[in-house]
C-alpha positions in Angstrom: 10.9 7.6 27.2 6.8 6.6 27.6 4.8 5.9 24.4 3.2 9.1 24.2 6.3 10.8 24.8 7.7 8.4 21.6 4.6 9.1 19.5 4.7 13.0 20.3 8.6 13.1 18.9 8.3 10.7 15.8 4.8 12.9 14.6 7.0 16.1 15.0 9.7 14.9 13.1 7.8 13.5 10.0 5.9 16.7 9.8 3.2 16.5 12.7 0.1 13.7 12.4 1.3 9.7 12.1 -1.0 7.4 10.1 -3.9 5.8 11.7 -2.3 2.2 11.3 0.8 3.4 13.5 -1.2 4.8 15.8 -3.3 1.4 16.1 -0.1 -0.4 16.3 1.3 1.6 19.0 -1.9 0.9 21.3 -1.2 -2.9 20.2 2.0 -3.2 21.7 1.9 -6.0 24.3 -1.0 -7.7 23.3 -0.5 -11.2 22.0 -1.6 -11.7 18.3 -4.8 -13.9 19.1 -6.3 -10.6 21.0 -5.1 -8.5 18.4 -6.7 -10.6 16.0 -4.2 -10.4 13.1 -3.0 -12.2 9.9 0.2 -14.1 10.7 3.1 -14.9 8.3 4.6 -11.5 7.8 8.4 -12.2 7.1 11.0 -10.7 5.4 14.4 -12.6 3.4 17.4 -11.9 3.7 18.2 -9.9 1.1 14.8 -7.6 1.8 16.6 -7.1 5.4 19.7 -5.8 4.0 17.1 -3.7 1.7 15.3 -2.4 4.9 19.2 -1.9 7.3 20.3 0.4 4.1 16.7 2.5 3.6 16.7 2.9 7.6 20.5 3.8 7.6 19.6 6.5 4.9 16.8 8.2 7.0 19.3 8.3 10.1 22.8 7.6 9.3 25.0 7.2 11.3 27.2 10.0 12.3 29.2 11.3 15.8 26.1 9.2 17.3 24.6 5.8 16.6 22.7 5.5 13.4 19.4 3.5 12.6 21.4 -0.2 12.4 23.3 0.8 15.9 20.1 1.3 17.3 18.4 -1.7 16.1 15.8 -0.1 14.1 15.7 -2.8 11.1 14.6 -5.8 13.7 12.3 -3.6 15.5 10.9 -2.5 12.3 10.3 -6.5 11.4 8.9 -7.1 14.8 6.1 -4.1 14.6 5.8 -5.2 11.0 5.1 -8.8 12.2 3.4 -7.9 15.8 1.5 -4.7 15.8 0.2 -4.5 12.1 -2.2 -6.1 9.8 -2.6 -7.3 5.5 -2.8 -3.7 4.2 0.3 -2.6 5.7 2.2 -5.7 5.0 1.4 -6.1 1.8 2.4 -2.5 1.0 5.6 -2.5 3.0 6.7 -6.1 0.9 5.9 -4.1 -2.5 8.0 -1.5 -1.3 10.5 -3.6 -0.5 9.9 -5.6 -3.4 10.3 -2.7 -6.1 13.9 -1.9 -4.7 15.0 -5.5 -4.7 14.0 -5.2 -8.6 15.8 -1.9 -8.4 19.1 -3.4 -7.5 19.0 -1.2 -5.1 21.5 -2.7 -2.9 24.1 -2.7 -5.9 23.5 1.6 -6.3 26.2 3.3 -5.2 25.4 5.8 -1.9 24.5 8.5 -4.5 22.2 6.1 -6.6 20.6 4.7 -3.5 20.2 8.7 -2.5 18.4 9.3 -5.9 16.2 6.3 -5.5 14.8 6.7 -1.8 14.3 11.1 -3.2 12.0 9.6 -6.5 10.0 7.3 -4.0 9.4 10.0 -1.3 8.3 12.3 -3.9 5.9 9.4 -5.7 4.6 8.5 -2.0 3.6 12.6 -1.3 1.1 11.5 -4.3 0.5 7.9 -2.9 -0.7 9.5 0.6 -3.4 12.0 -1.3 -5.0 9.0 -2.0 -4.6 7.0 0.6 -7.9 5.9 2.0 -9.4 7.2 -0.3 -10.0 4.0 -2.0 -13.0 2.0 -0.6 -14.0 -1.8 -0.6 -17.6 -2.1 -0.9 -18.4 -4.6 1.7 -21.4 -7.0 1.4 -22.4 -9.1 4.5 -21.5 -12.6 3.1 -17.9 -11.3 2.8 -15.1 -12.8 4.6 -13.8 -9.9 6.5 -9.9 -11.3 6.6 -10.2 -11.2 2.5 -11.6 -7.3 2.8 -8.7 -6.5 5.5 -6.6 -8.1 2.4 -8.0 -5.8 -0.3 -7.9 -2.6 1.7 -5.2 0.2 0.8 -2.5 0.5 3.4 -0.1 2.8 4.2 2.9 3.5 1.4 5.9 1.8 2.0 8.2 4.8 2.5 5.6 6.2 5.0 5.3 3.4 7.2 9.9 3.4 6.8 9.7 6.5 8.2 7.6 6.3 10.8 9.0 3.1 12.2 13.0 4.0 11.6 12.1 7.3 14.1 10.0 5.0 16.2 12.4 2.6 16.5 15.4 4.8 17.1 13.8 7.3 19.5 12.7 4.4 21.8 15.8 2.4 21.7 18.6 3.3 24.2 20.6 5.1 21.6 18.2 7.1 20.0 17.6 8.7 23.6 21.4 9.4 24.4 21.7 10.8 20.8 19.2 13.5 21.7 19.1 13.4 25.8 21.7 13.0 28.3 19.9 9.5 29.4 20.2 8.9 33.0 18.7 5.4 33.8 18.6 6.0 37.3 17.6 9.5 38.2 19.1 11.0 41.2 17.7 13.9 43.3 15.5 16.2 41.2 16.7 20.0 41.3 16.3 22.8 39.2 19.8 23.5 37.2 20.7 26.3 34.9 21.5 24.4 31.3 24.6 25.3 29.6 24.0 26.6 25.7 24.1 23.4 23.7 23.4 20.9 26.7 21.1 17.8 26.2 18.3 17.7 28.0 18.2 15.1 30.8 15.7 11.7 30.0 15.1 9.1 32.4 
């Protein structure tokens, strides 16, 4: 699966447009930090890993196909986190992460942890009415690394979302959860699908 097809699928599934920071950090990919220009040091514990495996496991469990931790998502999250991001997001995605460490959130039962992730997705549908919204007013003696500091990113539960279906719909079982994968495509012919078939992806 290409990037655009990637980006098409994951804006569908979280309810049509992506943020402008994942969008950024998808044309980033493969660029090495000093052209990217971004702040380094963005790093997770260990116990704000588990935090991120369960959240991730929540939004795609695992079922009769691989969930988010199968797939990989929680590293791949990290790495776009680290790679393809700057401040704003990282310091939003580390309160997130931050405020269900407080929570205990790793201690909830499945219900609790249910309950928890519900009363932050509703309070982020508030969070992203006024995202952006907020503006730094920038004079020209300002160190532009302590503005990119100040500025509002994207809610935590957002940018979980968007990189949990990012990461799972470009990792190897993501496809074959939705697509009968076919890493080597043989002769291209027009076949007559069978109700309930997977579509091929190569």
């Amino acid at each position: 699966m290409n990037r655009r097809d990637a980006l098409s699928k994951v804006a569908l599934l979280i309810g049509g447009t992506l943020t402008a920071p994942t969008l950024m950090a998808m044309s980033r990919v493969g660029e090495t930090k000093t052209e990217m220009n971004l702040i380094a040091g963005f790093s997770l514990n260990d116990t704000q890993r588990k935090i991120v495996a369960e959240v991730a496991e929540h939004i795609i469990p695992k079922t009769t196909t691989a969930g988010a931790k199968d797939a990989g998502v929680p590293a791949f999250i990290e790495m776009m986190l680290n790679d393809c991001y700057k401040a704003p997001e990282h310091n939003s995605f580390l309160e997130g992460v931050s405020s269900l460490e407080k929570k205990n959130f790793l201690s909830q039962s499945k219900e609790e942890q249910i309950a928890t992730l519900k009363k932050l997705e509703a309070d982020t549908n508030e969070l992203m009415k006024s995202y952006n919204v907020k503006q730094v007013k920038v004079g020209d003696n300002v160190d532009k690394e302590s503005i990119e500091g100040k500025k509002q990113g994207v809610p935590f539960w957002r940018l979980m979302k968007e990189l949990t279906l990012l990461g799972y719909y470009t990792s190897e079982e993501g496809i074959k959860a939705s697509f009968i994968y076919e890493p080597v495509p043989g002769k291209f012919k027009a076949i007559k699908m069978k109700p309930g078939q997977k579509a091929y992806q190569y």
